[in-house]
N, C-alpha and C positions, 0 to 999 in steps of 0.2 A: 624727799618723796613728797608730793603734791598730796593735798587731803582729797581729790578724789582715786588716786593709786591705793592709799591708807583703806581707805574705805571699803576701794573693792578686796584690796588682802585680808581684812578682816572679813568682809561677806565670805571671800573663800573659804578661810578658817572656820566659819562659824558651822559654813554647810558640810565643810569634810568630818566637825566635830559630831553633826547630828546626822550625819550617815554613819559614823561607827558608831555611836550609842544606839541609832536605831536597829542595826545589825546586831548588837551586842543582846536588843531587849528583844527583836524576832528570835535570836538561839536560846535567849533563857526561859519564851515564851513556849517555844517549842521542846521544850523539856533539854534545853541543854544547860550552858552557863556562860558567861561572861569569860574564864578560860576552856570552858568546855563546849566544841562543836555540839549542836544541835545531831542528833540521829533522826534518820528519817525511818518509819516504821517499817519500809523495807529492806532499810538494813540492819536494823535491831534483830529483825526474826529470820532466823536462818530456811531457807527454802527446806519445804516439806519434801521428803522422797518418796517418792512414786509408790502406793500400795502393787504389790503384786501377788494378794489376792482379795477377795469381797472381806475374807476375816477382817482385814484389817482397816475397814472404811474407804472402798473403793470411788459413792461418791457422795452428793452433799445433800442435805434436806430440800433447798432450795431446786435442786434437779428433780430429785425425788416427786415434788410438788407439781412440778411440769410435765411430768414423765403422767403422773395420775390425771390429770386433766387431759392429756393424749391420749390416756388407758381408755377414760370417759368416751371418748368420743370415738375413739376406733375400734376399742376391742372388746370391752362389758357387754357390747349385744349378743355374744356369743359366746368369750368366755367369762360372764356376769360381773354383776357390780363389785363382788366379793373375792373374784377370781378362781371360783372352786371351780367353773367349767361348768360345761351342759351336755347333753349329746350327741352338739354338734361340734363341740370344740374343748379341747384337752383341759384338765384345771394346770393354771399358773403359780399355785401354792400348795404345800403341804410335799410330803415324800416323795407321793409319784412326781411331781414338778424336780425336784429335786434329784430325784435318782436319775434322770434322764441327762442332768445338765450339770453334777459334781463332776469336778474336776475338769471341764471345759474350759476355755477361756471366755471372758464376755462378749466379746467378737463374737467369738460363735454363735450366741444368743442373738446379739446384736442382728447379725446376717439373719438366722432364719426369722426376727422379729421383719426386717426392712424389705426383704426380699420375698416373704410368702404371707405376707398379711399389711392389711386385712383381707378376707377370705373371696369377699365380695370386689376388691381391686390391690390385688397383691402387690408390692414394689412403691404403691404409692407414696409411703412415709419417708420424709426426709432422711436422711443419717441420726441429725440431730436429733428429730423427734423422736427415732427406734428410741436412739439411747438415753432417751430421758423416759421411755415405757419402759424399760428395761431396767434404768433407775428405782423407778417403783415397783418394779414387780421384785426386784431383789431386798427393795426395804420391805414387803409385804410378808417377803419370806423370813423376816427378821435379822438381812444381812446389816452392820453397824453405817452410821454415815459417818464420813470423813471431812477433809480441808481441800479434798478434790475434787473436781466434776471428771466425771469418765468423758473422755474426747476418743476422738476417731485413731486419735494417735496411742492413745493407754491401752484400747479395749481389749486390744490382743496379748499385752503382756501380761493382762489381769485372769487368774486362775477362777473359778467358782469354788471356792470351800469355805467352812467354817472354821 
């Protein structure tokens, strides 16, 4: 073998050597080990199953938050900043809120949120946006948050109860 043949089989080996070591210290960097594959975090955590009611944290703070900023700006002028209502418009918190709307499914809220308000241009609120006022009118009412955001896809399977 010629000393430049030598040469390149040693470069090859040197570089196949520090791709498996570097592979070895990416898994044990990543929380695995040197015999043990790296996990990645979404396969470590088993997928959450679908709440199907508000008891059980239907959706997340983070919506929650969006949902109140939507409240802000569409529907506080009428039923307040506080959500107790006025005399022009129902309160969104406390019993009577609630009696109207146990046992529902969020969909349903959802629909008369997106399709009848606000009062002054009904229909105009996205999907998204009901459901993120609808969000926070359910954390206002003290329902839990969860590992979900309510989608267009959950909000019918989800019950209103405590």
């Amino acid at each position: 073998m010629t000393h430049g043949r030598r040469l390149h089989s040693r470069l090859a080996a040197l570089f196949a050597s520090l791709l498996l070591v570097g592979s070895v210290a990416c898994a044990a960097g990543a929380g695995g080990s040197a015999s043990t594959p790296a996990t990645t975090p979404a396969a470590a955590a088993a997928p959450a199953a679908a709440p199907t009611s508000t008891a059980g944290g239907a959706f997340t703070g983070a919506q929650a938050t969006r949902g109140q900023t939507g409240y802000a700006s569409a529907c506080s002028v009428c039923h307040l900043d506080d959500l107790s209502g006025s005399d022009q418009a129902p309160p969104l918190s406390g019993d009577g809120f609630l009696a109207n709307y146990m046992g529902q499914s969020v969909g349903d809220l959802v629909d008369r949120v997106r399709n009848t308000m606000p009062l002054d241009n009904p229909g105009s609120l996205t999907s998204s946006g009901a459901t993120d006022i609808v969000a926070y009118i359910l954390q206002s009412n003290g329902f839990p948050t969860g590992q979900q955001e309510l989608t267009s896809q959950s909000i019918r399977a989800i019950t209103i109860q405590r």
